[in-house]
C-alpha positions as CSV (number, residue, x, y, z in Angstrom):
1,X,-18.7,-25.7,17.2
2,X,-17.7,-22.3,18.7
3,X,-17.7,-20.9,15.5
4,X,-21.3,-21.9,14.6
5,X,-22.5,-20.5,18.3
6,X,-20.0,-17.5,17.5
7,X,-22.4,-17.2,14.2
8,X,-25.7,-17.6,16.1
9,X,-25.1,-15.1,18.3
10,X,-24.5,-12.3,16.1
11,X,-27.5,-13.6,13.9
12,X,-29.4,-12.5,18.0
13,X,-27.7,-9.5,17.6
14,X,-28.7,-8.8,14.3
15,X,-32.2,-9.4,15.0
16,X,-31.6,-6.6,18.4
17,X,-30.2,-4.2,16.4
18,X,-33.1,-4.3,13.9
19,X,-35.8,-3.8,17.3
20,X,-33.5,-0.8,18.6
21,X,-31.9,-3.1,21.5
22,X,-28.5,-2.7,22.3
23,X,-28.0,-6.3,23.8
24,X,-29.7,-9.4,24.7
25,X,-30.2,-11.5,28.3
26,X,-30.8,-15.3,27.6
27,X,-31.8,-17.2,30.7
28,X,-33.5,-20.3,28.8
29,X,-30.9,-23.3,29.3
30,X,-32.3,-24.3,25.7
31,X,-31.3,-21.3,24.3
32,X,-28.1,-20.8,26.2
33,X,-27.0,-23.9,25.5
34,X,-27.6,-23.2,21.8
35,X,-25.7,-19.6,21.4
36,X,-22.6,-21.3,23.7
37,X,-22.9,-24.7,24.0
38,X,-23.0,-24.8,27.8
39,X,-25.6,-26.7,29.4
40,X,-25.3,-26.4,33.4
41,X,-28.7,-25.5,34.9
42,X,-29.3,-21.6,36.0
43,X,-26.2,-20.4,33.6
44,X,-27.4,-16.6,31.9
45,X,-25.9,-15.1,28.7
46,X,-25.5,-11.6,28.2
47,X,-24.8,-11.0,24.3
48,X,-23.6,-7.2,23.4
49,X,-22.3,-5.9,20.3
50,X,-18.9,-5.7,22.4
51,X,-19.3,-8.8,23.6
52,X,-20.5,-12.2,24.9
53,X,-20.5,-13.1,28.7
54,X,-21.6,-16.3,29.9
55,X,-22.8,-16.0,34.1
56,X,-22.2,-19.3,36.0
57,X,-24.2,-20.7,38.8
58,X,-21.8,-20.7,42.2
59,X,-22.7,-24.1,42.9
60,X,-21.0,-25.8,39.5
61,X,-19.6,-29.2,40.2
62,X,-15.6,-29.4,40.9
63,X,-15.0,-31.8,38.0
64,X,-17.2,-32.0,34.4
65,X,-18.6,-34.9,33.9
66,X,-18.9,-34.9,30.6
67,X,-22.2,-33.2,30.4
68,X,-21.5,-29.9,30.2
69,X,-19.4,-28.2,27.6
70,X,-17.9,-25.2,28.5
71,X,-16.6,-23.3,26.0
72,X,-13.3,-22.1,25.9
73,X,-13.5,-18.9,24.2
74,X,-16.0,-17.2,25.5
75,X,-15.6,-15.5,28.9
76,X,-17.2,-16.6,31.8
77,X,-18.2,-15.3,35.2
78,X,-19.2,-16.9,38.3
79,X,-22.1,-15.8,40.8
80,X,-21.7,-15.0,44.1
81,X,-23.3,-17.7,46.3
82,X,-26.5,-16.0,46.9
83,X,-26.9,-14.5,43.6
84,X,-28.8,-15.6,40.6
85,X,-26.6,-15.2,37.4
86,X,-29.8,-13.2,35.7
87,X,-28.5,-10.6,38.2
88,X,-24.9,-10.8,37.4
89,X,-25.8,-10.4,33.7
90,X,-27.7,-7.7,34.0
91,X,-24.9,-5.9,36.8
92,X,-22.4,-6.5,33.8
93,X,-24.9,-5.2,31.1
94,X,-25.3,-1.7,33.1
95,X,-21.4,-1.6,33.4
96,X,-21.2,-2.0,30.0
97,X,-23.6,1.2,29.6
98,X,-25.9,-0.4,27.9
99,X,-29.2,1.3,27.0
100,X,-31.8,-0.7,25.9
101,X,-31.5,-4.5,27.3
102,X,-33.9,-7.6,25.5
103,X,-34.8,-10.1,28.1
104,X,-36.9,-13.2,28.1
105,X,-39.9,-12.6,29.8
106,X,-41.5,-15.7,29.0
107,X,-38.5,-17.4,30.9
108,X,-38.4,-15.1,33.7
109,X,-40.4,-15.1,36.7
110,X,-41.6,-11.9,38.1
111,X,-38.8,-11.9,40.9
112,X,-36.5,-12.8,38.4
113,X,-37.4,-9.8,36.2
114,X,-37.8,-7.0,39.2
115,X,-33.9,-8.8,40.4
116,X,-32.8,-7.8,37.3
117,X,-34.0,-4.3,36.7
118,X,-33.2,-3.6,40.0
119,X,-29.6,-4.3,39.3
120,X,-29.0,-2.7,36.1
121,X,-30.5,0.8,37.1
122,X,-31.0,3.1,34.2
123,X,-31.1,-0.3,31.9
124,X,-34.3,-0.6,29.9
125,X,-36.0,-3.7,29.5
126,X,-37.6,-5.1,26.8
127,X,-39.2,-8.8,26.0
128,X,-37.1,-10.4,23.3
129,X,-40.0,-12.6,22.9
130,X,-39.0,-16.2,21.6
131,X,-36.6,-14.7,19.1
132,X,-34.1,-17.5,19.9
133,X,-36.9,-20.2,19.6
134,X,-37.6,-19.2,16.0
135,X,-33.5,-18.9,15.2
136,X,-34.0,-22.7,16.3
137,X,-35.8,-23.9,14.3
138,X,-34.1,-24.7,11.0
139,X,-31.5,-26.9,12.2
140,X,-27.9,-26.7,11.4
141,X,-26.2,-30.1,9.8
142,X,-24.0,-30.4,12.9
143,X,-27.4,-30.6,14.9
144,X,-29.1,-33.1,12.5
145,X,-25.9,-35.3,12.8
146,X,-26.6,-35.2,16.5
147,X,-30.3,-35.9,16.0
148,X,-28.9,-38.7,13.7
149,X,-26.9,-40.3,16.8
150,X,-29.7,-40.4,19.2
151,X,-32.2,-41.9,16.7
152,X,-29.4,-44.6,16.0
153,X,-29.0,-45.0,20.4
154,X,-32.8,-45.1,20.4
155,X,-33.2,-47.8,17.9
156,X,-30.6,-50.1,19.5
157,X,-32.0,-50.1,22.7
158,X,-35.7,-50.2,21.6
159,X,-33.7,-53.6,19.4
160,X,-32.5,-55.3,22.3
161,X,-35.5,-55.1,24.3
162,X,-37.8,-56.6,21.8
163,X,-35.4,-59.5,21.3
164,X,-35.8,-60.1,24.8
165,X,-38.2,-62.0,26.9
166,X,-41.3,-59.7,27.8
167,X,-44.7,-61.7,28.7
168,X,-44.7,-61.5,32.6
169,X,-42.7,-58.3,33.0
170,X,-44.2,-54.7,34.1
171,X,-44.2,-51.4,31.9
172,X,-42.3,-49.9,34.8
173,X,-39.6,-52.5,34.8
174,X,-39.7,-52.4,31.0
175,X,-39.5,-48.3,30.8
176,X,-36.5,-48.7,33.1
177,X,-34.6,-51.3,30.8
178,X,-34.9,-48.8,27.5
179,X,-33.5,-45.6,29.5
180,X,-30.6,-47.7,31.0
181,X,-29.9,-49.5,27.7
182,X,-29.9,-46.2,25.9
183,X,-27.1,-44.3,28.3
184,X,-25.3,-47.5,27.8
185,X,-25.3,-46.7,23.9
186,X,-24.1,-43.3,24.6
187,X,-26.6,-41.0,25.8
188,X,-26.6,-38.6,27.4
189,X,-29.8,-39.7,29.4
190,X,-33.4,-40.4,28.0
191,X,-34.7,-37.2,26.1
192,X,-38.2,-38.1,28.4
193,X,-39.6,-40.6,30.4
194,X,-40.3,-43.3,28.2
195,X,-43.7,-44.9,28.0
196,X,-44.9,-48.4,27.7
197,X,-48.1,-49.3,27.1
198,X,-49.7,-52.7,27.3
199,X,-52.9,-54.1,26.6
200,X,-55.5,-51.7,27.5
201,X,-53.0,-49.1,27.9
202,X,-51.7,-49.2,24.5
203,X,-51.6,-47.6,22.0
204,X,-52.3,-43.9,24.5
205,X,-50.0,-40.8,24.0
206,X,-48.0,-40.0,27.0
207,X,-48.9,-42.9,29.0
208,X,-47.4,-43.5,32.3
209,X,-46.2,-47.0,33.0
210,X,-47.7,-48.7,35.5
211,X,-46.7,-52.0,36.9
212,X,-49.6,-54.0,34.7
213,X,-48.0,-56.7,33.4
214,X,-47.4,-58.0,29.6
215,X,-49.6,-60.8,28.6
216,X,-50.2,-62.8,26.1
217,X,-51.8,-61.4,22.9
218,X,-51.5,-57.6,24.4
219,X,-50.4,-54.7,22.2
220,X,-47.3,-53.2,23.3
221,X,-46.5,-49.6,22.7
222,X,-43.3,-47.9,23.4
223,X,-42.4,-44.4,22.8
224,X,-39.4,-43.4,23.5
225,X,-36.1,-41.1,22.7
226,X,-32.2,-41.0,23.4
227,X,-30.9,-37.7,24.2
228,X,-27.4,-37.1,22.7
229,X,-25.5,-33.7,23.4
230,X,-28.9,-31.8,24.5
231,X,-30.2,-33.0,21.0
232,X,-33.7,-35.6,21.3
233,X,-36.1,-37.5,18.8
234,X,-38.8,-39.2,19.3
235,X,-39.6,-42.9,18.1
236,X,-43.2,-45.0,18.9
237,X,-43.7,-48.3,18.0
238,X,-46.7,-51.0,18.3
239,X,-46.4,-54.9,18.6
240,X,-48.6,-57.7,19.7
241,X,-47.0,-60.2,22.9
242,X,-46.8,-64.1,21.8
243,X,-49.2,-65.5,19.5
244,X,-50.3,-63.8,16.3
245,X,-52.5,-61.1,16.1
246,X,-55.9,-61.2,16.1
247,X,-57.6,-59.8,13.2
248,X,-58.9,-56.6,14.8
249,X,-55.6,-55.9,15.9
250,X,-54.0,-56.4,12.2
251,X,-56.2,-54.0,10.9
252,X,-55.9,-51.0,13.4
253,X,-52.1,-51.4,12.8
254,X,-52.6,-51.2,9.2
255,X,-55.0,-48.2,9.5
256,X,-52.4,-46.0,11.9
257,X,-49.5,-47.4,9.5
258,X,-51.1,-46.0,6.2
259,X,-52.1,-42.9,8.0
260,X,-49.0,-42.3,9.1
261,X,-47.2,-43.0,5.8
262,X,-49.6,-40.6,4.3
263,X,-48.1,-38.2,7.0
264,X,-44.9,-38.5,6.4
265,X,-45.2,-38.3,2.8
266,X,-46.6,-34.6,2.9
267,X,-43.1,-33.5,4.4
268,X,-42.0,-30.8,2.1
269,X,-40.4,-27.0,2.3
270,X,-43.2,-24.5,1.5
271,X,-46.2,-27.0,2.7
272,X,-48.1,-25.8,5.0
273,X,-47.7,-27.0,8.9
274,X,-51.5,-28.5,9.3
275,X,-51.2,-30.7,5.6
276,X,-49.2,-33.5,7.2
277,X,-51.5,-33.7,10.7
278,X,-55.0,-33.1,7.9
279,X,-53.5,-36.2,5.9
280,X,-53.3,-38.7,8.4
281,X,-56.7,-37.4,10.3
282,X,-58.8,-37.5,7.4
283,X,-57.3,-41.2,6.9
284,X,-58.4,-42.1,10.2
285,X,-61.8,-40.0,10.3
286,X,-62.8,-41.9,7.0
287,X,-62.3,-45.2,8.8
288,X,-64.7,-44.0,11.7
289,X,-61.7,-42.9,14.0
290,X,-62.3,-39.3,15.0
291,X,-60.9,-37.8,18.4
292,X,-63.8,-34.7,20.4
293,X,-60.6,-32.6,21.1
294,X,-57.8,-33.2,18.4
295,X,-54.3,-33.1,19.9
296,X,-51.6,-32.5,16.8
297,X,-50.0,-35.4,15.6
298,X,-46.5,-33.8,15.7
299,X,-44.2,-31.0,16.4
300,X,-40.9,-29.9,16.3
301,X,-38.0,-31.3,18.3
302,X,-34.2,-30.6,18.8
303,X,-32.7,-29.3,22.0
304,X,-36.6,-29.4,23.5
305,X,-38.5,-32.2,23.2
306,X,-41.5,-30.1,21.9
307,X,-40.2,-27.0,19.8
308,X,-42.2,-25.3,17.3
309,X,-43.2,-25.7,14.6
310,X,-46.6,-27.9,15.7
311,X,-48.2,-30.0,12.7
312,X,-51.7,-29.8,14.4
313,X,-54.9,-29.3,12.0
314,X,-55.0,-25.7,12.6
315,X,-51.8,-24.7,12.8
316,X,-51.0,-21.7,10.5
317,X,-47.0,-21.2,8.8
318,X,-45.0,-23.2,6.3
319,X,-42.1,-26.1,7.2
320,X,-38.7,-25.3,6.5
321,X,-35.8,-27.4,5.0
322,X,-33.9,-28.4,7.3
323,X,-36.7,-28.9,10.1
324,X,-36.6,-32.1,12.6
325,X,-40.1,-32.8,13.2
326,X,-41.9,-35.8,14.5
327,X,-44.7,-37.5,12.8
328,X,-47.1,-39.8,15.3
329,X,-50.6,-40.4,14.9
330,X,-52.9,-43.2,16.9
331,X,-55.8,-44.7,17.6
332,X,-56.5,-45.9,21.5
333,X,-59.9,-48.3,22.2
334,X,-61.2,-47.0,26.0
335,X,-60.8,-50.7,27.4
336,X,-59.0,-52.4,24.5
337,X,-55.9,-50.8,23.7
338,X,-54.6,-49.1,20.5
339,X,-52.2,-48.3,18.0
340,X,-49.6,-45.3,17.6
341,X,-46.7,-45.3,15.2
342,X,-44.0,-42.3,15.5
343,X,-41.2,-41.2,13.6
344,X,-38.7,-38.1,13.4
345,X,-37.9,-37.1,10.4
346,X,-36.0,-34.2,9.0
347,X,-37.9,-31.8,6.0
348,X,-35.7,-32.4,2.6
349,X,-36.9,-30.7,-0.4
350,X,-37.5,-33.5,-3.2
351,X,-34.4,-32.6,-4.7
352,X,-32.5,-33.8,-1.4
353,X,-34.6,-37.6,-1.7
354,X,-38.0,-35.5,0.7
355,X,-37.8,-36.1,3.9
356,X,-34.9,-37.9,6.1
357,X,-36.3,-40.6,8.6
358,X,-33.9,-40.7,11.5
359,X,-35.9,-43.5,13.5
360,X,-35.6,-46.5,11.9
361,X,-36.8,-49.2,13.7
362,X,-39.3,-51.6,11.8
363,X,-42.6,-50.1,11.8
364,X,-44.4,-54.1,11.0
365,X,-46.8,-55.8,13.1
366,X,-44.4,-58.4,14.9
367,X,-45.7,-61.0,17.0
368,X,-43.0,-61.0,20.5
């Protein structure tokens, strides 16, 4: 891979050059760990046309564990044990003479950015904006193969759970089980805290488990996502505890199922970002379903959990081959409980077979 970060970086550079900057500081740990591949937390990249310096927290750990990928070829520098390695970065930037220095303001704080102009004096700073966040989003097909491993960890634990006993048992303790079962598939942890949602609580997005307990006849939702070398998806799925489901409960599912098929199905380079989110909404308006402040039934997602581009209703911008995405619409009932279905997918041009579905755990009604 260091020749794919190799290539990213002078795409950064390119993009410098064209804005009059000389080089670029990167302190997000998404985006450093996308131009080098190292991951440990307060690490700072300073990318020149000379060269690439990667600034190291004092306070690494003795031994890697695995984690974190260092890479090789590309030299490295450790910070002093009071010093943040923006600083260092920027000390080596005004050694290197440079003139005009890009930094990411939206990562900085405002110590953070006075540190750093105070240490490269005669350095001029300018925001880089989130010039590496756009470079990220078309994905790579190293990256989608890693995307392709943590949908596969996801759907094995989320598969051994609901073969499992669950009537009796708390979201909490439930949320637990998928995050340990997943690292024991190979993650590298859970890409979020994932969510179960029974009964009442089903069907909600982001819910926080609670220590209800799973009863008979409930809705289950679980949303959840392996993380697998810094890469996450996303996966939701709704069943109904014990008996079969009642008939209000069949047809919610089927509603959220269709509207999310109709989601899905809009995936295409060159379509606008709002058609897939406008599909399944006007689905579910049309059936009485209609939310007083709309939050966008997917977004983006690689090295971040939530990356752009976001497929809300009034989201402006085309997709991109090549773009992970997640698709999840839902429909929660204040006091009874609800429905939401979520997939990641990757955008494929019809030519490629349209869009790649990375999560594939059944997406039926099954009675537990």
């Amino acid at each position: 891979m260091s020749d794919a970060h190799a290539a990213r970086r002078d795409r950064l550079l390119e993009h410098c050059s064209a804005a009059g900057m000389d080089a670029a500081l990167i302190t997000s740990p998404a985006n450093v760990r996308y131009l080098t591949g190292c991951t440990p937390c307060g690490a700072s990249l300073l990318v020149t046309r000379e060269r690439a310096l990667l600034a190291l927290p004092a306070d690494l750990p003795p031994e890697d564990n695995g984690e974190f990928v260092y890479p090789v070829d590309l030299p490295q520098q450790s910070a002093a044990a009071d010093q943040d390695t923006a600083e260092l970065a920027a000390m080596a930037a005004a050694a290197d003479r440079v003139g005009e220095l890009a930094v990411e303001e939206h990562d900085l704080t405002v110590r953070r950015y006075r540190e750093v102009a105070d240490r490269a004096p005669g350095v001029r700073l300018h925001d880089l904006g989130r010039t590496v966040e756009r470079l990220r989003v078309v994905k790579d097909e190293q990256e989608i193969a890693d995307l392709r491993i943590a949908a596969e960890i996801g759907d094995q634990a989320l598969g051994e759970l609901l073969e499992s006993i669950l009537v009796g048992r708390t979201e909490r303790h439930l949320a637990m089980e998928l995050e340990r079962r997943m690292v024991d598939h190979g993650a590298d942890r859970a890409g979020f805290p994932v969510s179960v949602g029974t009964g009442s609580h089903s069907g909600q997005a982001d819910h926080r488990p609670t220590d209800r307990r799973v009863e008979e006849g409930d809705f289950l939702t679980v949303s959840l996502g392996a993380q697998y070398r810094g890469y996450t998806v996303r996966s939701t799925r709704t069943f109904v505890i014990g008996a079969a489901p009642a008939g209000w409960q069949v047809e919610l599912h089927r509603l959220v199922f269709e509207a999310q098929r109709a989601a899905r199905e809009a995936l295409a380079p060159g379509v606008p970002c709002s058609t897939p989110d406008r599909a399944a909404r006007e689905m579910l308006g049309e059936a009485g379903y209609r939310e007083d402040r709309p939050r966008p039934f997917g977004h983006g997602i690689g090295l971040e959990v939530r990356e752009a581009p976001q497929l809300g209703p009034s989201e402006t911008g085309k997709l991109d081959n090549r773009v992970p995405v997640t698709v999840g619409p839902g429909v929660h009932l204040p006091g009874r409980g609800g429905v939401r279905i979520e997939d990641t997918l990757v955008v494929r041009p019809v030519a490629e077979g349209g869009p790649e579905l990375l999560t594939i755990t059944t997406k039926e009604l099954l009675a537990l």
